[in-house]
C-alpha positions as CSV (number, residue, x, y, z in Angstrom):
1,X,5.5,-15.4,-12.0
2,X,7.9,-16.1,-9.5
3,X,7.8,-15.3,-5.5
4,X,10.4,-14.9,-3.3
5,X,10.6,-15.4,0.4
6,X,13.6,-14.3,2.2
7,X,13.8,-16.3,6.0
8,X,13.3,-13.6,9.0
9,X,14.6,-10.9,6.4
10,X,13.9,-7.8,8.9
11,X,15.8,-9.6,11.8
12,X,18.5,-11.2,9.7
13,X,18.8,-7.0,8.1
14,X,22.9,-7.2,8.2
15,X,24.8,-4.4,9.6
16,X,27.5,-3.7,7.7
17,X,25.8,-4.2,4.6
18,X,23.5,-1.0,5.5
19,X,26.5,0.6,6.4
20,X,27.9,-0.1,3.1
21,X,25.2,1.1,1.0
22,X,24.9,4.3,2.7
23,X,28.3,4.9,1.6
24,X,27.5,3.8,-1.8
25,X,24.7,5.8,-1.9
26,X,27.1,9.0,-1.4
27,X,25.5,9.7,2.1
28,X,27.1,12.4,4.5
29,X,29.5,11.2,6.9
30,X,28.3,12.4,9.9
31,X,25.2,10.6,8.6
32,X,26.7,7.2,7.9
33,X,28.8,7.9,11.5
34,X,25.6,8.4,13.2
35,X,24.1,5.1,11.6
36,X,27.1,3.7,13.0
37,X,26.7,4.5,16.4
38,X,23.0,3.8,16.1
39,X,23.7,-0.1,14.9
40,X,26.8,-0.4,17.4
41,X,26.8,-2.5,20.6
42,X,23.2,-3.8,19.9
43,X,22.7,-6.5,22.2
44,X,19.7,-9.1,22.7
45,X,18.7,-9.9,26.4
46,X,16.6,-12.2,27.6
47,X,14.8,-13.5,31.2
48,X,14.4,-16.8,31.9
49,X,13.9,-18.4,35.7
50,X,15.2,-15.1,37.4
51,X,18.4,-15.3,35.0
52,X,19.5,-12.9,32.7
53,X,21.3,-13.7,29.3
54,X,22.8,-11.5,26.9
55,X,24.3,-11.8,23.4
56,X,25.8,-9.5,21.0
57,X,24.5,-9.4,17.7
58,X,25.1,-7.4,14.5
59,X,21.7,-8.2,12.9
60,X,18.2,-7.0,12.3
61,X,16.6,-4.0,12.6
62,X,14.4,-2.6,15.5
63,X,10.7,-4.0,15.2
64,X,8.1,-1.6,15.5
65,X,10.7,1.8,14.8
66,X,10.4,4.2,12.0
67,X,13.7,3.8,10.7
68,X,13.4,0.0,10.2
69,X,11.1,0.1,6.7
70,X,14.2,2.7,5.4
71,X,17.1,0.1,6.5
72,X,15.3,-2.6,5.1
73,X,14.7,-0.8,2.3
74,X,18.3,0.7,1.2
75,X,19.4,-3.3,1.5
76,X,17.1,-4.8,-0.8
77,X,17.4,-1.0,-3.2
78,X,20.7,-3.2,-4.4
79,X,18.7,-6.1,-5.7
80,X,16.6,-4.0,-7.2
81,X,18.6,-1.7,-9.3
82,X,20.3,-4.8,-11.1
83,X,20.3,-5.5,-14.6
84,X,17.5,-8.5,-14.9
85,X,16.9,-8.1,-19.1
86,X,14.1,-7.2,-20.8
87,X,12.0,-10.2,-20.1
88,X,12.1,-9.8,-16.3
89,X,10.3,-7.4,-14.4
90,X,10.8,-7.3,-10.2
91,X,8.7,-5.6,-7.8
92,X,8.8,-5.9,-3.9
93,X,6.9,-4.0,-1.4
94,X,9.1,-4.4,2.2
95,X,10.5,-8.0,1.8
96,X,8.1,-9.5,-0.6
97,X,9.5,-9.7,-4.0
98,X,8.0,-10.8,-6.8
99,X,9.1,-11.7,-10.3
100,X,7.2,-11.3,-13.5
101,X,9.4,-13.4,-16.5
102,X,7.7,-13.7,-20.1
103,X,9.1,-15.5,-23.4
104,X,7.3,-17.1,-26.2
105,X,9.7,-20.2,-26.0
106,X,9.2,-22.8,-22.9
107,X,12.9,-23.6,-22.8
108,X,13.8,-20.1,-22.6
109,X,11.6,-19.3,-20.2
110,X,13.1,-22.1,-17.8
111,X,16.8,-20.2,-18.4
112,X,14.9,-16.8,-17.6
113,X,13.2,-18.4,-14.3
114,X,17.0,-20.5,-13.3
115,X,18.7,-17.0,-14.3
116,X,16.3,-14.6,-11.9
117,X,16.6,-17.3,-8.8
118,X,20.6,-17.7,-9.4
119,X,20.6,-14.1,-8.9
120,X,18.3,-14.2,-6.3
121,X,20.7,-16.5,-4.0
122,X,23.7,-14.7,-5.3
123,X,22.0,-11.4,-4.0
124,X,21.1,-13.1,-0.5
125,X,24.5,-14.8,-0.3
126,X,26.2,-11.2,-0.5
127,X,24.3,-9.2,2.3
128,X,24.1,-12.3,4.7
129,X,20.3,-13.4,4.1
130,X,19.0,-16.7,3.2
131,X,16.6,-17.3,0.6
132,X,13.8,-20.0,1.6
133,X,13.6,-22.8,-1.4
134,X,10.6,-24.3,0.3
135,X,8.5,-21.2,0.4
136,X,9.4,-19.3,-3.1
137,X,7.5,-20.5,-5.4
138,X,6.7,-20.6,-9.3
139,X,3.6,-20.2,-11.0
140,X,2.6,-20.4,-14.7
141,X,0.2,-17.7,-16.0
142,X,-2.2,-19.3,-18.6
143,X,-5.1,-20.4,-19.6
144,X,-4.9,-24.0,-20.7
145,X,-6.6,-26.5,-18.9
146,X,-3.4,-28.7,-19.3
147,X,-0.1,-27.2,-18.5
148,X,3.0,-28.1,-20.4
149,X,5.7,-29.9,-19.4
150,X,7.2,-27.3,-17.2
151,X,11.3,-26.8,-16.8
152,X,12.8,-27.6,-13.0
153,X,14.1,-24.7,-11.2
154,X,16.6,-25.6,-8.6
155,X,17.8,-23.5,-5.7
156,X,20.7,-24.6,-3.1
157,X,20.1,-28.6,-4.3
158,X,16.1,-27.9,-3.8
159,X,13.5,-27.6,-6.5
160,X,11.1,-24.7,-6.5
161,X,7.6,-26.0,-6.6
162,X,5.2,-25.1,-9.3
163,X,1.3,-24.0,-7.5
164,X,-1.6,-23.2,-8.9
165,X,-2.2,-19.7,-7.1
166,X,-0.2,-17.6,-4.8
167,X,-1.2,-15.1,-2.2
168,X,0.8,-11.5,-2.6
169,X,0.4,-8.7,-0.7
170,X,-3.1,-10.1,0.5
171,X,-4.3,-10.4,-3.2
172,X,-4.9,-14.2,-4.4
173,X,-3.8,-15.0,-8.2
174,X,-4.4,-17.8,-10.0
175,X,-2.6,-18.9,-13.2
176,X,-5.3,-18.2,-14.8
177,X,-6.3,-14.8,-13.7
178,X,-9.7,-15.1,-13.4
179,X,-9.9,-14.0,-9.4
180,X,-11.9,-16.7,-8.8
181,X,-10.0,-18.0,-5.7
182,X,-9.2,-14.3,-4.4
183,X,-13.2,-14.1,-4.5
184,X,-13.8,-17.4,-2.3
185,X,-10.7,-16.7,0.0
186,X,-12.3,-12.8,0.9
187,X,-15.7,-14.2,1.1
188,X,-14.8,-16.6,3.5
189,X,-12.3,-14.1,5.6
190,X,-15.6,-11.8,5.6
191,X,-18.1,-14.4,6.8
192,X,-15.4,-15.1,9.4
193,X,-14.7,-11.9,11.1
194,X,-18.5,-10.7,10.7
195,X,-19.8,-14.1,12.8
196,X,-16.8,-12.8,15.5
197,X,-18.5,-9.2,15.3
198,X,-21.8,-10.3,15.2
199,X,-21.5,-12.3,18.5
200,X,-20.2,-9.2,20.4
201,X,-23.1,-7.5,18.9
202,X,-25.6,-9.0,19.3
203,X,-24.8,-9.0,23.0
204,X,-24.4,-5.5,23.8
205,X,-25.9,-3.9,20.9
206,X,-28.8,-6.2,19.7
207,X,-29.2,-7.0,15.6
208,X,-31.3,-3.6,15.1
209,X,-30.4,-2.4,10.9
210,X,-29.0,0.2,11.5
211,X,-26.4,-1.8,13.8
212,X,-26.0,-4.1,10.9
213,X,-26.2,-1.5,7.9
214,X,-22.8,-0.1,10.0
215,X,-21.1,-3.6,10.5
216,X,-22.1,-4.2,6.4
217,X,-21.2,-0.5,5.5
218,X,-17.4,-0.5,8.0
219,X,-16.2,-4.3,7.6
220,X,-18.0,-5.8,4.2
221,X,-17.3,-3.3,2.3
222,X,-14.0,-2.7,2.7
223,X,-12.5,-6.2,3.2
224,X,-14.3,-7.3,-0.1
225,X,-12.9,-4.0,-1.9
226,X,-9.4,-4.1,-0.6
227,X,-7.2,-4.0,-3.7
228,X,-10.4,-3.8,-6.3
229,X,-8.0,-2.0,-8.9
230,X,-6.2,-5.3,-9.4
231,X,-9.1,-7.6,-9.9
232,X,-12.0,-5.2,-10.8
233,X,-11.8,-7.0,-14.7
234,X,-12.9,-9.9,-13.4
235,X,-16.0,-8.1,-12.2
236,X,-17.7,-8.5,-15.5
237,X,-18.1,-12.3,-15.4
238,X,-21.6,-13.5,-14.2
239,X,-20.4,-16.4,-11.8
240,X,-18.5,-13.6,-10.7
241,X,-22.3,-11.2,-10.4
242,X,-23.3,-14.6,-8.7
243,X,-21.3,-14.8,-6.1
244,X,-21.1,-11.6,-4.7
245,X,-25.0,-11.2,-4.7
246,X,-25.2,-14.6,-3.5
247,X,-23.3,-13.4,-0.2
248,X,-24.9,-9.9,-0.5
249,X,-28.8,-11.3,-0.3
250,X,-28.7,-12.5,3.3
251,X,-27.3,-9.0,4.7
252,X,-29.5,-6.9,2.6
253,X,-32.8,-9.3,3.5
254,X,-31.7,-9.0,7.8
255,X,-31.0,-4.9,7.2
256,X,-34.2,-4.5,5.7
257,X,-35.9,-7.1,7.7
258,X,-37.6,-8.6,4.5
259,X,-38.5,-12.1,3.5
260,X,-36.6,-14.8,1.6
261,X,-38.7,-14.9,-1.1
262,X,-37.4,-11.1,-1.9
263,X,-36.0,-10.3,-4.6
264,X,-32.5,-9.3,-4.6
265,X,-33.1,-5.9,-6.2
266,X,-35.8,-5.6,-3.6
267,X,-34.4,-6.1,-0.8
268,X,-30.7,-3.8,-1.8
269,X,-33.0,-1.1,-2.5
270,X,-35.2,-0.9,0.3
271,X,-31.9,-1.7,2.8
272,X,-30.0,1.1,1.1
273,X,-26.7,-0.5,-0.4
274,X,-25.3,-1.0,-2.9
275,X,-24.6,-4.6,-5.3
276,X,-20.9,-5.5,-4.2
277,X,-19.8,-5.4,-8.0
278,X,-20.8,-1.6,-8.0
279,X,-18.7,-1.1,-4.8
280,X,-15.7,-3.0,-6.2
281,X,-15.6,-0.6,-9.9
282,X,-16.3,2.6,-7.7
283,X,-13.4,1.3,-4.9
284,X,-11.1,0.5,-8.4
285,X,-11.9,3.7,-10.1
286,X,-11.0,5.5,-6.7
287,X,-7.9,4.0,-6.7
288,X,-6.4,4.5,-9.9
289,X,-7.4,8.1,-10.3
290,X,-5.0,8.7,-7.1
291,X,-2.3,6.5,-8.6
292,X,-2.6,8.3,-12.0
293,X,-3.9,11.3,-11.2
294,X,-6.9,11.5,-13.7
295,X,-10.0,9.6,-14.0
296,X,-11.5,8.4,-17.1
297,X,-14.9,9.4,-17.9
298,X,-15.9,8.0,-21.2
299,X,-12.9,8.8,-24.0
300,X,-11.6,11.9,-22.0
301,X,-9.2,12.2,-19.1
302,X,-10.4,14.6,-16.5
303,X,-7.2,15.7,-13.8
304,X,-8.6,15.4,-10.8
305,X,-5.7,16.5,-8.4
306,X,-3.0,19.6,-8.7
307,X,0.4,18.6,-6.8
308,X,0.9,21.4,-3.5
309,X,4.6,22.7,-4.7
310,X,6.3,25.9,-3.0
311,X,7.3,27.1,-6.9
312,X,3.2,27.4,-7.9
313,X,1.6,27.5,-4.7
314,X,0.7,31.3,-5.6
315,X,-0.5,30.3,-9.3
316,X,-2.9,28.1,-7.5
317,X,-6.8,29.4,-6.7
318,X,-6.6,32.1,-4.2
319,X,-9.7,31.3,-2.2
320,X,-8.0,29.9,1.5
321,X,-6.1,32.7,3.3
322,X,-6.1,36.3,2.9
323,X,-3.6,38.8,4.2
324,X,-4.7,41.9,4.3
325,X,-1.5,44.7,4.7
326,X,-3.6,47.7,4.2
327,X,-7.5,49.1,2.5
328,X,-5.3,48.6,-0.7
329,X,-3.6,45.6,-0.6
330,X,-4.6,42.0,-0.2
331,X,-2.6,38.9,-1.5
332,X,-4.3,35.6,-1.3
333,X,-2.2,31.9,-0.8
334,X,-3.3,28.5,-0.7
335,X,-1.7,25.9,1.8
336,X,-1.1,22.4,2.2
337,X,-3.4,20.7,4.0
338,X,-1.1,19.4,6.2
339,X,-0.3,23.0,7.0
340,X,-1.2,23.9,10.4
341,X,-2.3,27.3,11.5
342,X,0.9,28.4,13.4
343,X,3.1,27.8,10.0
344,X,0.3,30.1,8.3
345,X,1.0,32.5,10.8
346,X,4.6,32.2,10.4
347,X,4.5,32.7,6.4
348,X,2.1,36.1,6.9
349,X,5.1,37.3,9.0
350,X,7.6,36.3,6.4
351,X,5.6,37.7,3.4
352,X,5.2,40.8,4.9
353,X,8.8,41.4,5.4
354,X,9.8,40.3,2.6
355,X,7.5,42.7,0.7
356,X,9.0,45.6,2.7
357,X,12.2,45.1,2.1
358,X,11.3,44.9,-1.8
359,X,9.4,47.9,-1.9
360,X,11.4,50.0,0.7
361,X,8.1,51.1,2.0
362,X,6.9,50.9,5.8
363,X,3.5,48.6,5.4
364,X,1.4,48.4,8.2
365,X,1.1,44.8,9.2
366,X,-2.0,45.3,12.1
367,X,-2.4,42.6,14.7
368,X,-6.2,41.9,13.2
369,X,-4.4,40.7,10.2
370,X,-2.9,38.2,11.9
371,X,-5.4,37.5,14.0
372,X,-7.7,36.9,11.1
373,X,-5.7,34.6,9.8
374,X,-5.4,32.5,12.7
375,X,-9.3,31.8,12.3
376,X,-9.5,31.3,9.1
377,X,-10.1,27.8,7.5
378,X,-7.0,26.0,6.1
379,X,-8.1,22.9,4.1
């Protein structure tokens, strides 16, 4: 696995390279104009002893601003979409990009890595960013205790060091995929912001359990869950069991207000929550039946969502809002959630127009129609 950083790569976001890939991505003109006039005559100011300085500057995008992500975005689309081969897969979220490269053979697998960096710099070289050699970094997945003699990967004269775990996207992994040091790193972050909560608590709010079972139930949870479908497999080790009840048992024994002799099934039960591996599987199981759309439940696949599309909305169940156009007629529609109330209103209108014109018939459309429908639930 190999991971890339790229040096200040929103602020050093080139210009006329965004330019340039809105034209090769067969954008309107007035669009790529307008871009142009957006990006033009950007200038950075600063204030410094009651004097003002100002420089010109045809880099980065705006910090903070909606259209920055997308900028960003149709730069790196180029690096992307090129042709890596088979054995190398790239994924990036923003500007962290990571590389997964596989062969059986070690010496191929050191042409694979040099190959995937080369292009790397090449890529950076061409839209004016700079690749840092002292932050990308290599990492062998496997489970040996003792590593091979690994190939050197050199970038601009500067070797690319070999670690033993690597933080992406918040998410810890270690060559050996076990999760272990994602485990300590989240316990520890945990224990760190709770003692920080704590101490405002306990000052304003006291250390009553319910106070606690809230902290536990709105910070524990969902730092030590964050990204569970990733590492959810390493759940079913028992150092893994361990741990986690091992950071659980003081929580559940100051909640419930319970002994330390308690047991640790004791103590969960009567504080009402939950073992942390149970949260982690649920949190995983949540997550993957969003990203896929079904969730397992033994050897079936249940579907557990139906995609809101203007060409089926009708097909869909029509239980969420009635219009009524006379005693004889009623046609039902389901929404969006995201609808709101005055679009609803707005598609009555346009229904019942349309429907006259198709029929040729005058339909009364009364105001209590409408009116109905403005107080009716849309979910």
């Amino acid at each position: 696995m190999a991971s890339i950083d790229i040096k200040g790569a929103f602020n050093h976001a080139w210009n006329p390279g965004i330019i340039d890939r809105l034209v090769a991505k067969k954008c309107p003109d007035y669009i790529v104009r307008i871009m142009a006039n957006y990006m033009d005559d950007r200038r950075v100011v600063t204030t410094y002893g009651g004097t003002t300085l100002a420089k010109t500057t045809n880099r980065g995008t705006v910090q903070g601003s909606v259209m920055g992500p997308l900028l960003w975005n149709l730069i790196i689309d180029e690096f992307l979409h090129k042709d890596f081969g088979a054995n190398i897969h790239v994924q990036a979220f923003a500007d962290d990009i990571a590389a997964v490269i596989a062969h059986r053979d070690l010496n191929q697998l050191g042409i694979l890595a040099s190959k995937f960096m080369r292009m790397a710099t090449d890529w950076c070289n061409s839209v004016k960013l700079h690749m840092s050699a002292e932050k990308s970094v290599i990492m062998y997945m496997s489970r040996k205790l003792r590593l091979p003699v690994l190939p050197t990967i050199m970038v601009d004269n500067r070797r690319i060091d070999y670690v033993e775990q690597t933080k992406i996207l918040g998410v810890t992994i270690d060559r050996k995929r076990d999760f272990r040091p994602h485990l300590h790193l989240v316990i520890e972050k945990t224990t760190r912001i709770y003692r920080q909560i704590l101490a405002m608590v306990h000052r304003n709010l006291g250390m009553r359990p319910h106070i606690l079972k809230m902290i536990y139930r709105s910070v524990v949870v969902p730092t030590i869950t964050y990204a569970a479908a990733i590492w959810k497999h390493a759940i079913v080790f028992k150092y893994m069991w361990n741990h986690l009840r091992q950071f659980v048992r003081p929580w559940a024994q100051l909640i419930s207000g319970s002994y330390r002799t308690a047991s640790f099934i004791s103590t969960t039960a009567i504080a009402d929550i939950a073992p942390l591996e149970l949260e982690i599987m649920y949190e995983a199981s949540v997550s993957l039946a969003r990203i896929h759309g079904n969730y397992k439940f033994g050897d079936d696949f249940i579907d557990i969502d139906i995609p809101d599309c203007a060409d089926n909305m009708i097909d869909l169940p029509p239980n969420i809002v009635a219009i009524n156009y006379s005693p004889a007629l009623t046609k039902y529609y389901r929404f969006p959630p995201y609808c709101s109330n005055l679009q609803a209103d707005l598609f009555v209108i346009l229904e019942a127009v349309n429907l006259q014109k198709k029929n040729s018939v005058q339909l009364p459309l009364s105001p209590s129609s409408i009116t109905t429908l403005g107080q009716s639930n849309i979910s």
